[in-house]
N, C-alpha and C positions, 0 to 999 in steps of 0.2 A: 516341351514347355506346357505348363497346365493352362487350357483351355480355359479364363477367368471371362465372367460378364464383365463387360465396360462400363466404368463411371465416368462420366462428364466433369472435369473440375474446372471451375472458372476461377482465376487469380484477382484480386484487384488492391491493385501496389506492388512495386519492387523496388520500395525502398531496402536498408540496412537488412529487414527480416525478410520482405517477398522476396526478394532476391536468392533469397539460401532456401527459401521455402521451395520456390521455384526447380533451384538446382537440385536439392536434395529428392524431388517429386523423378527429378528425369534421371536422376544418377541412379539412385535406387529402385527402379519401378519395379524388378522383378520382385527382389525383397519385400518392400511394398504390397504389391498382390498378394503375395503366401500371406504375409500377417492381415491382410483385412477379407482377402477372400474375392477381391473384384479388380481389376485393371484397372488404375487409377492416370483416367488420360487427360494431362493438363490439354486444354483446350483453345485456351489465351491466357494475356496477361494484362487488365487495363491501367493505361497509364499517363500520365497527364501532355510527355514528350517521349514519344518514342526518339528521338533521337538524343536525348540526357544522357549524360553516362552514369553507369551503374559500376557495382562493386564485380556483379558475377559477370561473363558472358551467356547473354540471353542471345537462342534465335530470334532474327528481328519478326519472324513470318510467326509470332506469337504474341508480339506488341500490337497491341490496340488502343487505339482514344476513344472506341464505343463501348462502353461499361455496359449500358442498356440490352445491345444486343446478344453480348457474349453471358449475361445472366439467366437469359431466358433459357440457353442452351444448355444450361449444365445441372448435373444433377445435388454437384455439393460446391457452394460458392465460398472463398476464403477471403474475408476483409483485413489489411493490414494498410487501409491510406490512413486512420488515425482522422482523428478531428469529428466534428460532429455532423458535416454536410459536406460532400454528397452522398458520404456512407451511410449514415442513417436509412436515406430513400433506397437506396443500393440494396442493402440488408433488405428493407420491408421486402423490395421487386423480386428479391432471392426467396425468402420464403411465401410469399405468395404466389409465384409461379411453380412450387412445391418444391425446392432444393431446402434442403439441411446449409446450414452456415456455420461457419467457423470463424472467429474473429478476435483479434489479442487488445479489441479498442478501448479500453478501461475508461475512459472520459464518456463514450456515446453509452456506452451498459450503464454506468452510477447517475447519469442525464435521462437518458430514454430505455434503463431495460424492461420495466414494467410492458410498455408499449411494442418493445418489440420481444420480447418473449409471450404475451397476451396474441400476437398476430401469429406468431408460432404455434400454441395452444391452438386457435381455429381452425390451422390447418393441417394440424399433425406432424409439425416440422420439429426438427429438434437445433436448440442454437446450444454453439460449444464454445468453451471460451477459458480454456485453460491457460491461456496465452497473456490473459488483461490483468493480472494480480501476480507480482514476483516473477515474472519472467519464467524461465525454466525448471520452478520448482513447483512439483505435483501439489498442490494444496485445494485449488478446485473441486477436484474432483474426491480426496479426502472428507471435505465438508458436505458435498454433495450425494453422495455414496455410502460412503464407509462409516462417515459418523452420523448416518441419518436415525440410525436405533437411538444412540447416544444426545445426552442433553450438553454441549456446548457451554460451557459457563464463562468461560474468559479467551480471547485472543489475543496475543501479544506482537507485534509485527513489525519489521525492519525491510519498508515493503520497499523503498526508493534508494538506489542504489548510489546516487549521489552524494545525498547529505551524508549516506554512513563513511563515503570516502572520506570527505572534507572533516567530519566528527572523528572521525578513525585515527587521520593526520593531524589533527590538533591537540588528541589526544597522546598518540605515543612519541611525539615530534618535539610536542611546544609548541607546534606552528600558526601562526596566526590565521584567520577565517576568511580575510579578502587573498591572502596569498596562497593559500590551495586551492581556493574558489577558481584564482589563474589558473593553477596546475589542473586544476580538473577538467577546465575547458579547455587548453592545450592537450590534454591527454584524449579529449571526446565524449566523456563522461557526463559532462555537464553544456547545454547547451551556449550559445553566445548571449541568449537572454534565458538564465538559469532560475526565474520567476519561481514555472510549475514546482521546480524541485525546489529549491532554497525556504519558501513559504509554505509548504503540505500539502500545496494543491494538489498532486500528482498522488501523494501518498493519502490523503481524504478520499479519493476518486477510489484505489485500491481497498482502503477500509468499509467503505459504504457498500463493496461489493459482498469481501467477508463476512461483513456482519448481518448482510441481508441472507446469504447462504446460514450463516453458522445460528439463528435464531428464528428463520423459517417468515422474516419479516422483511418487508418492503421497506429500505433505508434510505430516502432520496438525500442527495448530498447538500443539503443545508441544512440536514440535520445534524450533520457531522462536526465536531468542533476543530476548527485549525490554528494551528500555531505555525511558525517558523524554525530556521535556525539560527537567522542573522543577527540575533542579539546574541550569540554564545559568541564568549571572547576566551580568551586565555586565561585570564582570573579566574575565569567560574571551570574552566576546565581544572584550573591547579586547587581548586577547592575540592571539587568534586573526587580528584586522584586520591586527595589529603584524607579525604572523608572515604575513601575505598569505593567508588562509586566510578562509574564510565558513565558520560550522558550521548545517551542513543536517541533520532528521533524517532519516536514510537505510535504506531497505530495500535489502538488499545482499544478491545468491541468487546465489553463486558458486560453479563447477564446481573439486574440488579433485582433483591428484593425477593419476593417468593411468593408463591398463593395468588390470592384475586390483585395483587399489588404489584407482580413481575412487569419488569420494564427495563430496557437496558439502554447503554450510554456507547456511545464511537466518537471517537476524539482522536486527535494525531497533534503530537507537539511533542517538542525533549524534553527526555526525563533522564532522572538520575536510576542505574541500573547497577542493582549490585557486583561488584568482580566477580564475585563466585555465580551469578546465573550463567544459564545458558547462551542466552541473545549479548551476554559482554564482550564473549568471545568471536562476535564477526564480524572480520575487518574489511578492509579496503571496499568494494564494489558490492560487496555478496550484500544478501537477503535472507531472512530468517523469520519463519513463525513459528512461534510458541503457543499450543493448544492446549489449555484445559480443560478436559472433559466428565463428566461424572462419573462415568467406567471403565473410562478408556486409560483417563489417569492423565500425565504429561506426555504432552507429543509434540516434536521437535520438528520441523523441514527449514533443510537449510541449502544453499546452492547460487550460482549465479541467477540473479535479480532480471540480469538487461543483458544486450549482447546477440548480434544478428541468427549467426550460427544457434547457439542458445535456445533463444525464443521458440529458434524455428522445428526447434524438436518437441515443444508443448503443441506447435501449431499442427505438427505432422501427427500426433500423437491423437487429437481429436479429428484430425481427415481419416485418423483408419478407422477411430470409433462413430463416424456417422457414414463412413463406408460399412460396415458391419451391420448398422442399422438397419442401410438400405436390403442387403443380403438377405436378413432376417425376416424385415419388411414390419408394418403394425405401426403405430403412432410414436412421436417422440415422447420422451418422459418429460413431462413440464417442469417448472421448477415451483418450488413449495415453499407458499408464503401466507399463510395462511393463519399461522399466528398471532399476525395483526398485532404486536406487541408494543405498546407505548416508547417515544423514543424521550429521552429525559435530558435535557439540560445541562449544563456544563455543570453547574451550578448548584444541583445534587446530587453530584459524584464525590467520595468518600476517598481521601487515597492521605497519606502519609507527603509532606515537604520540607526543604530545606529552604530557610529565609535567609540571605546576605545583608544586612545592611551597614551601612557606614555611620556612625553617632559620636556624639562629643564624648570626648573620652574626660569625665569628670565623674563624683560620687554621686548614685543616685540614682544614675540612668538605666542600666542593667534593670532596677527594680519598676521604675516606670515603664521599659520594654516587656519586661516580662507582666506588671499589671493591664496592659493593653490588652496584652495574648490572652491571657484569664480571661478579661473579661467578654473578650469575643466568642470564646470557647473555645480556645485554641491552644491546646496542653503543651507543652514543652517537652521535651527528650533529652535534649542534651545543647550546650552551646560551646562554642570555642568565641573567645577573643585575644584578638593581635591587634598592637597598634599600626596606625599607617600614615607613613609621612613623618617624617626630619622632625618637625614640629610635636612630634608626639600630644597632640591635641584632639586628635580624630584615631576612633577605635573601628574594628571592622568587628561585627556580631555574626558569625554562623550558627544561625540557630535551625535545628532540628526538632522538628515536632511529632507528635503520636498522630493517628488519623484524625481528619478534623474535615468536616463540608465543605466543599467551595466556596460554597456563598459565605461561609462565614469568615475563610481565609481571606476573599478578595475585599471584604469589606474591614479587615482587622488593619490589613497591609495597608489600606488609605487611612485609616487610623493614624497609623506608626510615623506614614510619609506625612501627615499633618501635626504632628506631635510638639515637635519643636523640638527635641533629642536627637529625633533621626535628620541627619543633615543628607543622608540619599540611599534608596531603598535600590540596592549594585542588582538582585536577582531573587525571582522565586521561581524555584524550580521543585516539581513533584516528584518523587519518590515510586517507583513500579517494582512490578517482579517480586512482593512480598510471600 
């Protein structure tokens, strides 16, 4: 057996991923070594009850409740407790005591990465985080790496593995959106309060990351614009099919504009997605991003999103590459934000929508609906009407527009719903993937 230097790894969490991170560190070590070049010797594992039960079997003589101690000893500290305290301190105490870190926390990076990749920079640590964005799909380090020559112009992303379930199932099913919401949380998917997912939190958190990698700029997450999914019902799904369209929720980090004027937008909310794109085609759990780059052209990763086993092969994946590091030795590469790029408003984002509304079905109104749209700036493409309801008195208008400004749609749309024609404005949903 080859004589490898020891590294110190300090665990902290065994939940769903530490646990397999855990296992995989001690099933695998010899393997392990050959590809990073160093003995990689889990050292502890801290945790809030060592006596909890877990998924894997852990020796217990590696549970710890002293996080503090067991990070000072290690050379590469791996965070998976999630949340934003006490791992944030955790992190700092790791790279300040000079350990490299590794971390899958998507919520504490899009809140405090600035602050804790800046304390990494002082001290020549490097933080990895291939883990916090899509689960087990390589995309990280793609944006950080491989496309660092290349200018980034659009990302497209199916970062939250829940809504695409629940969107998935309503789509090819008919199924209604509180009754898979059940099935998801029966299946594990989705939590017992399925808040972060259902609303974008979770998938904004994920965007703010991409988008601060793929445009070389600091994206804090109020920049980000969030939508839900709990207003899609089955109407707007059997519209959307009607119309050749799947509605996916989409994190969208797109480069706006050109010259001394560049500035770009991140936003997450459903959109209608063409059948024939790429990202129409991922169902049930999976994750998918869609990259468009100036040289690189379309580039696709797609793969499980979430999932213990999973994750834990992006997290094992960055423990060899800051084991390597260590071997190599020399400072870590920072991350590059430098750009400083304006972040723009929901508001002056450009994109192509589908309007639903509900209106009295009498002569006239078509041309008062469509003089509204005129006159906001808001070109028409195409409309269907069907009547709705016994009564044949109320028409439903699917109207399709050419691109048109946000601000000009959202102010057209309170237009229409004050009109006195439209008796209720059912959905406006945006149009992606052109």
């Amino acid at each position: 057996m080859t004589d490898y230097r020891r590294l110190r790894v300090a665990l902290l969490g065994a939940g769903a991923v530490g646990s397999q991170v855990a296992s995989l560190l001690r099933q695998h070590a010899d393997e392990l070594a050959d590809r990073a070049g160093a003995r990689l010797e889990l050292i502890g594992i801290a945790v809030r009850d060592v006596d909890a039960p877990r998924d894997v079997d852990l020796p217990r003589e590696l549970l710890t409740t002293d996080a503090e101690s067991l990070i000072v000893g290690a050379d590469i500290v791996i965070e998976l407790m999630g949340g934003i305290e006490p791992a944030r301190s955790h992190l700092l105490t790791a790279i300040n005591s000079g350990a490299d870190v590794v971390t899958a926390n998507k919520a504490l990076l899009a809140t405090h990465g600035p602050e804790i990749f800046d304390a990494a920079d002082q001290v020549g640590a490097e933080v990895y985080y291939e883990a916090a964005a899509a689960g087990a799909i390589p995309i990280i380090r793609p944006l950080r790496d491989s496309l660092a020559g290349d200018r980034v112009q659009r990302i497209m992303g199916i970062v939250n593995g829940t809504t695409n379930y629940i969107l998935d199932r309503m789509d090819t099913e008919g199924a209604e959106f509180a009754d898979v919401l059940a099935d998801a949380q029966r299946l594990g998917y989705a939590e017992a309060d399925p808040t972060a997912d259902v609303e974008g939190y979770d998938a904004a958190q994920k965007a703010a990351i991409l988008a601060s990698l793929a445009f070389h700029t600091t994206v804090p997450l109020e920049s980000v614009h969030r939508e839900g999914i709990t207003t899609i019902d089955k109407s707007m799904m059997d519209a959307a099919r009607h119309a050749g369209y799947v509605i996916k929720l989409l994190a969208v980090c797109e480069r706006l504009n050109g010259g001394a004027d560049e500035s770009i937008s991140v936003r997450v909310y459903p959109a209608l997605v063409d059948r024939a794109h790429p990202l129409a085609s991922v169902h049930g759990a999976n994750n998918a991003v869609f990259v468009q780059a100036e040289a690189a052209g379309n580039l696709m990763f797609y793969g499980a999103g979430a999932g213990g086993v999973q994750t834990a092969s992006a997290v094992l994946g960055d423990v060899v590459s800051a084991a390597r590091r260590h071997i190599a030795g020399g400072v870590g590469v920072g991350e590059s934000t430098l750009a400083n790029l304006p972040i723009v408003p929901i508001g002056r984002v450009t994109t192509r929508y589908q309007i639903t509304l509900e209106v009295d079905d009498q002569p006239g109104v078509l041309a008062t609906v469509a003089g509204i749209l005129s006159d906001g700036r808001v070109s028409i493409a195409n409309v269907e009407q069907t009547v709705v309801g016994e009564d044949a008195r109320t028409a439903r208008l699917v109207i399709g527009t050419h691109k048109a400004l946000e601000q000009d749609l959202s102010e057209t749309v309170d237009r229409l719903a004050a009109s006195g024609v439209v008796e209720r404005v059912v959905s406006v949903l945006r149009v992606e993937g052109d």
